[in-house]
C-alpha positions in Angstrom: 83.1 80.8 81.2 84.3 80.7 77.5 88.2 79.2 77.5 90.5 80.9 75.3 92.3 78.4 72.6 95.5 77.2 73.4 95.1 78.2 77.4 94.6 75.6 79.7 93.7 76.0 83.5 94.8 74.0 86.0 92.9 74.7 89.8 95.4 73.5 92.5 93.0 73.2 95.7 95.2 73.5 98.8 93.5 73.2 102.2 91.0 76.1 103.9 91.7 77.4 107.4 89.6 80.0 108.1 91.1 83.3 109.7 90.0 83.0 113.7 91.5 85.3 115.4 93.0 89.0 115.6 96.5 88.9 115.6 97.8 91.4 118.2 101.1 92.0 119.7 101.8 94.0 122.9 104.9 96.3 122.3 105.8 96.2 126.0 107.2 92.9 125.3 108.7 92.9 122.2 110.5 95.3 119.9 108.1 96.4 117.1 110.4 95.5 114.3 110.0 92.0 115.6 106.6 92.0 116.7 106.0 93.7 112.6 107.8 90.7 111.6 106.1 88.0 113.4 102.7 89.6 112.5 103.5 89.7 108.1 105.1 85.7 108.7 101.3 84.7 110.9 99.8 86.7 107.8 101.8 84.9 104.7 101.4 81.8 106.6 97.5 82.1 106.7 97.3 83.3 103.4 99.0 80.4 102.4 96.4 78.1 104.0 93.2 80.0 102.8 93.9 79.9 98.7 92.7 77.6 96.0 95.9 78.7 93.4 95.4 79.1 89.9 97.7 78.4 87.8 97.6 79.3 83.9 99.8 77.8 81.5 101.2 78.8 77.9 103.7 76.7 76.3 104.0 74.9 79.4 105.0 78.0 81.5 103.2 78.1 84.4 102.1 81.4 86.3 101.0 81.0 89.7 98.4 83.6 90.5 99.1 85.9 93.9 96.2 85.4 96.4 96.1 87.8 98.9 94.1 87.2 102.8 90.4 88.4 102.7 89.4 90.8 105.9 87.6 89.6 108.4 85.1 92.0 110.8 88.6 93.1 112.9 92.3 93.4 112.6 95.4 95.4 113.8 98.6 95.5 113.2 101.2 96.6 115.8 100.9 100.1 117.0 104.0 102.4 117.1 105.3 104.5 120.1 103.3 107.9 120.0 104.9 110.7 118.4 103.0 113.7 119.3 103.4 116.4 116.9 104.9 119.3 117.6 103.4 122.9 115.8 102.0 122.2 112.0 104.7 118.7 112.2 101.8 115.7 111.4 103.8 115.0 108.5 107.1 114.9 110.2 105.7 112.9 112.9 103.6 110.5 111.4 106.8 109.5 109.2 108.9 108.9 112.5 106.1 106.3 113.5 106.3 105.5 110.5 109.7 104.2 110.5 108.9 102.6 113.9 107.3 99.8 112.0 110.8 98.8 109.8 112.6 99.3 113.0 114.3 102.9 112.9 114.2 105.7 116.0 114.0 108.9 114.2 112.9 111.6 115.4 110.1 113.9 114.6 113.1 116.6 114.5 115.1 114.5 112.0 112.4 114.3 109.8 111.5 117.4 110.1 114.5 118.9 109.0 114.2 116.5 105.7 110.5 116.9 105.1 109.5 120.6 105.5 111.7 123.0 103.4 111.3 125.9 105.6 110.4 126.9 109.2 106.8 128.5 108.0 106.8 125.2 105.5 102.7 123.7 106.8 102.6 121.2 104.7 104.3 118.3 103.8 102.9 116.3 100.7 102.2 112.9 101.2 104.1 111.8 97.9 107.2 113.6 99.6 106.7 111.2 102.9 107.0 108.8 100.0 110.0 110.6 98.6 111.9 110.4 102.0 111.1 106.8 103.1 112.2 105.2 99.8 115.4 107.2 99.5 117.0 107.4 102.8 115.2 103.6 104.0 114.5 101.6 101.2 111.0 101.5 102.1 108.7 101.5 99.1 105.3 103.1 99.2 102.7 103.4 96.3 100.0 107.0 96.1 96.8 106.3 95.4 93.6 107.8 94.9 90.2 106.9 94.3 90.7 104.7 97.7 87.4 103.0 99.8 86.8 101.4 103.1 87.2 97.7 101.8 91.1 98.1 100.2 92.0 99.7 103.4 90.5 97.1 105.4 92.5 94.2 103.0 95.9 96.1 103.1 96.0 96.1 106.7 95.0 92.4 107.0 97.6 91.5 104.6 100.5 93.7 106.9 100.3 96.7 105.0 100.7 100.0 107.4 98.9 102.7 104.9 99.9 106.7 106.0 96.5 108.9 104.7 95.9 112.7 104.3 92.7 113.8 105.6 91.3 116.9 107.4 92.5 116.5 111.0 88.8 116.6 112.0 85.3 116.2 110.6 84.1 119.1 108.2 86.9 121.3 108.5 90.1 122.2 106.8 93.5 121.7 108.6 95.0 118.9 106.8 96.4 116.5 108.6 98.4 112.7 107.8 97.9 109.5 109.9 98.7 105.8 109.7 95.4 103.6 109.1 96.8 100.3 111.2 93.5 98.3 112.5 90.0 98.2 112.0 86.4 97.0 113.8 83.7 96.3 111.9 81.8 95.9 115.4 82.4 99.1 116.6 82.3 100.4 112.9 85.8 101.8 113.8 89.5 102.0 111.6 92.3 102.0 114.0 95.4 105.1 113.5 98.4 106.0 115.5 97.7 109.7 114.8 100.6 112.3 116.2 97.6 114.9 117.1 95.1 112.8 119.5 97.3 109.4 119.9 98.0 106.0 118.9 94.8 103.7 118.5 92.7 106.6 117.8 89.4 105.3 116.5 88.4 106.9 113.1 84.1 105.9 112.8 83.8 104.9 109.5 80.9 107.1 107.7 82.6 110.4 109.9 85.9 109.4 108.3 85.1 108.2 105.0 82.6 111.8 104.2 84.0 114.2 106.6 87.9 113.9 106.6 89.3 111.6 103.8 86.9 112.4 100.4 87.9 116.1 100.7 91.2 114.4 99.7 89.9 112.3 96.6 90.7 109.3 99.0 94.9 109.3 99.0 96.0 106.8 100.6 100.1 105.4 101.2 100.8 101.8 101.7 104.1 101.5 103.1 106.1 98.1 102.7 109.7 96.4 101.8 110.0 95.8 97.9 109.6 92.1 98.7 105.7 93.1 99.0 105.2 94.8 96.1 103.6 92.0 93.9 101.2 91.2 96.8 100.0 95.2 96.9 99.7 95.2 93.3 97.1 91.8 93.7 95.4 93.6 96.0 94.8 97.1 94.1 94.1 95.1 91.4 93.4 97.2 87.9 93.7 100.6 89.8 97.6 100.0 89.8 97.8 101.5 86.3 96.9 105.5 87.1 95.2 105.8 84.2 92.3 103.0 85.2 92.9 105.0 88.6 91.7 108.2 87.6 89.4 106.9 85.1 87.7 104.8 88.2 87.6 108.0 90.3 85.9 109.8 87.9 82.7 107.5 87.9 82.7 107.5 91.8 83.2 111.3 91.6 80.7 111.8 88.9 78.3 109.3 91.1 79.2 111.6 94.1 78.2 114.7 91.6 74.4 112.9 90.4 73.8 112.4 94.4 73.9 115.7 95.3 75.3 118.3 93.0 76.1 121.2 95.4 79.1 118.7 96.7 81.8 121.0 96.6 84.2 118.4 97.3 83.0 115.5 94.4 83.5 118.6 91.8 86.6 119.3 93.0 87.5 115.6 93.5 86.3 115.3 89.7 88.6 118.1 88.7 91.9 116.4 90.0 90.9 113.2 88.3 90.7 114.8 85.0 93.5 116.8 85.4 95.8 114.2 86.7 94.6 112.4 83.1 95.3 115.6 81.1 91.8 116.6 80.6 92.5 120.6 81.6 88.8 121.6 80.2 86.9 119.2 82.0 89.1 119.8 85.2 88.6 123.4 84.6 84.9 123.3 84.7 84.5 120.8 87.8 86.9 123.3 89.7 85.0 126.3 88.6 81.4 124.2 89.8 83.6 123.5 93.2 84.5 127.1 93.6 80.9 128.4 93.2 80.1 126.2 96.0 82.4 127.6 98.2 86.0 126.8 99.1 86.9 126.6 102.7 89.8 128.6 103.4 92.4 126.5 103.1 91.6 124.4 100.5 94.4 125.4 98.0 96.9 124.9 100.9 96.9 121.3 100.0 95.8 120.6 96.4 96.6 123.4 94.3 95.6 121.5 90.8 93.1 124.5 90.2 95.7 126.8 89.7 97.6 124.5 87.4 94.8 124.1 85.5 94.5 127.9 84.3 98.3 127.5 83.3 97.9 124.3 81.4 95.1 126.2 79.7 97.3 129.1 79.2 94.4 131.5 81.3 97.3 133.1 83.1 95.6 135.9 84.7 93.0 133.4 86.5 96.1 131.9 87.5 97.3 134.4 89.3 94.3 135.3 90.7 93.6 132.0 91.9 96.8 131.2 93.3 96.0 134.3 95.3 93.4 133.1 97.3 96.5 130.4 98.4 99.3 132.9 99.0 96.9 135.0 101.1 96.6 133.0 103.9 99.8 131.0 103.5 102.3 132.7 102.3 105.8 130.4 102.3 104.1 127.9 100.0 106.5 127.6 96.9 104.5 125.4 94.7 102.2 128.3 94.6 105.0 131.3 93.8 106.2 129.0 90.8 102.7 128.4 89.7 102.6 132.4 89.9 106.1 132.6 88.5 104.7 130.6 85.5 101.3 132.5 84.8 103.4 135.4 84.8 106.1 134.3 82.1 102.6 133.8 80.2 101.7 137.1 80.4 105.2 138.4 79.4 105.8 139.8 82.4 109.4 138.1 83.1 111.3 140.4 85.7 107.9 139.9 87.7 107.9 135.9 87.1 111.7 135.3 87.9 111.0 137.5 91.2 108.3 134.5 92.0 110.2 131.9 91.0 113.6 133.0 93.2 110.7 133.6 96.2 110.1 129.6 95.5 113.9 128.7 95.3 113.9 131.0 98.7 110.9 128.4 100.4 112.2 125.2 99.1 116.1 125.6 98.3 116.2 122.3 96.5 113.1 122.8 94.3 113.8 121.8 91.0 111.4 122.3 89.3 111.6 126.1 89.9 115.4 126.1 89.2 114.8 124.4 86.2 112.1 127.2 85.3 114.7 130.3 86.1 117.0 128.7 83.9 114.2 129.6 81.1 114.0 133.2 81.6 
């Protein structure tokens, strides 16, 4: 390896202990916030022991580089008390086990009430789990797409709980959110507390990967203290920055596309990854290759980015008839009335787009975004 002038490397070999066992904690005889806590300390403390540290220096600064724990063929982290969901609540609930793990008791009521912005509200957007955990616990999380088998794997071994959105089952199309907590490369299993079936539900790996999480573009929400940021930023590693993110996801989605091209879900995949980079004609034509394929019916219930797309474009009317196929199987779903609301300022049709917009305000009283739009009118 060329050096670069005026660099100098200096390799600091500390002793290798090789990771031996699982580390698992019964929570019949311990709290889970200190069973958590014991598990992350038996985690740093290995990680510390399996590293050869490099260090760089400039001017005789010296950056240590963060090494993060390697996963062996099985690991699991602490399960939570089981939270079974009550009626369209996964997202409520999974957040109350959620908070198990910093050591709060909130109910899948509490959350409820902060998470889903009306009583027909069905689905609660992972980034708003997010949203609700950093601002009312000081929990950090970090969304990201483009995820695979292996980073999940490495955040769990390194203590990292990570809440997913997936279809609650194989090849269907009720959404659903559960914690990723364990793994078994034996049994070719991840291990979830999931509020619908249980805690230490066992996902198999190909059925989850293809059949519930890629219909998703692979979302995935490490949950963690701010203290464990740098760590999580080691281990996603370039994909940290969302534009190497999305760029990344495109070649697995286009890979996805040159395997089989009547994948309705790598085209549609494809078209959120350009569109989340601002590429509204390429995310156009991947949706439009999706759509020919065939939606299943609730497909827009979740990831509404084809609708958005028309608007960017300024193709209001296939807006409107797009968001459509949403609103005509769920209704109270206010992202889609403002995504109407803005198609129809487009078309000059305002009484018509402010009715949309207040119908949003209506769903999702503290939606600013379609507050912020009325004001426009």
């Amino acid at each position: 390896m060329r050096r670069k002038k005026g660099i100098n490397w200096i390799l600091i070999l500390l002793p290798i202990a090789a990771l031996g066992s699982v580390v698992f904690f019964s929570r019949q005889n311990k709290s889970l916030a200190r069973t958590l806590a014991e598990t992350t300390s038996k985690v740093a403390m290995t990680a510390s022991e399996n590293i050869a540290t490099v260090v760089k220096t400039t001017n005789g600064a010296k950056i240590p580089k963060i090494i993060f724990v390697q996963p062996g063929r099985k690991f699991f982290l602490p399960s939570a008390n089981w939270v079974p969901q009550s009626f369209n609540n996964c997202g409520p609930a999974t957040t109350s086990m959620a908070l198990q793990y910093f050591g709060y008791n909130v109910s899948q009521v509490e959350t409820k009430k902060a998470l889903r912005t009306n009583p027909s509200d069905s689905n609660v957007f992972t980034y708003e789990i997010g949203d609700y955990l950093r601002k009312q616990y000081n929990i950090e999380s970090r969304l990201m797409f483009n995820g695979n088998l292996a980073i999940l794997k490495t955040l769990v071994t390194n203590g990292y709980y990570i809440i997913i959105e997936d279809w609650l089952h194989p090849n269907e199309d009720i959404g659903h959110n559960a914690i990723i907590r364990g793994f078994d490369d034996d049994l070719g299993v991840f291990i979830a507390d999931d509020p619908f079936t249980g805690v230490g539900v066992k996902y198999k790996y190909s059925d989850f990967d293809e059949g519930q999480w890629k219909p998703f573009n692979r979302e995935y929400l490490p949950i963690y203290r701010k203290d464990k940021e740098e760590l999580l930023r080691a281990i996603i590693g370039e994909n940290w920055e969302p534009k190497i993110m999305y760029q990344n996801s495109i070649k697995l989605n286009e890979a996805d596309v040159a395997k089989n091209p009547k994948d309705m879900y790598a085209w549609f995949n494809l078209g959120t990854s350009y569109f989340a980079l601002g590429n509204y004609p390429k995310a156009k034509e991947a949706f439009e290759k999706s759509r020919a394929i065939g939606w299943p019916t609730r497909m827009l219930w979740y990831q509404y980015q084809p609708v958005q797309t028309y608007n960017k474009l300024g193709e209001y009317a296939k807006a409107l008839e797009t968001a459509a196929i949403g609103l005509k199987t769920y209704e109270p779903y206010p992202e889609l009335h403002l995504e109407s609301a803005i198609a129809y300022k487009g078309l000059g049709n305002l009484p018509q787009a402010r009715k949309e917009a207040e119908r949003a305000i209506v769903l999702a009283p503290n939606f600013e975004l379609a507050k912020e739009f009325l004001r426009t009118l």
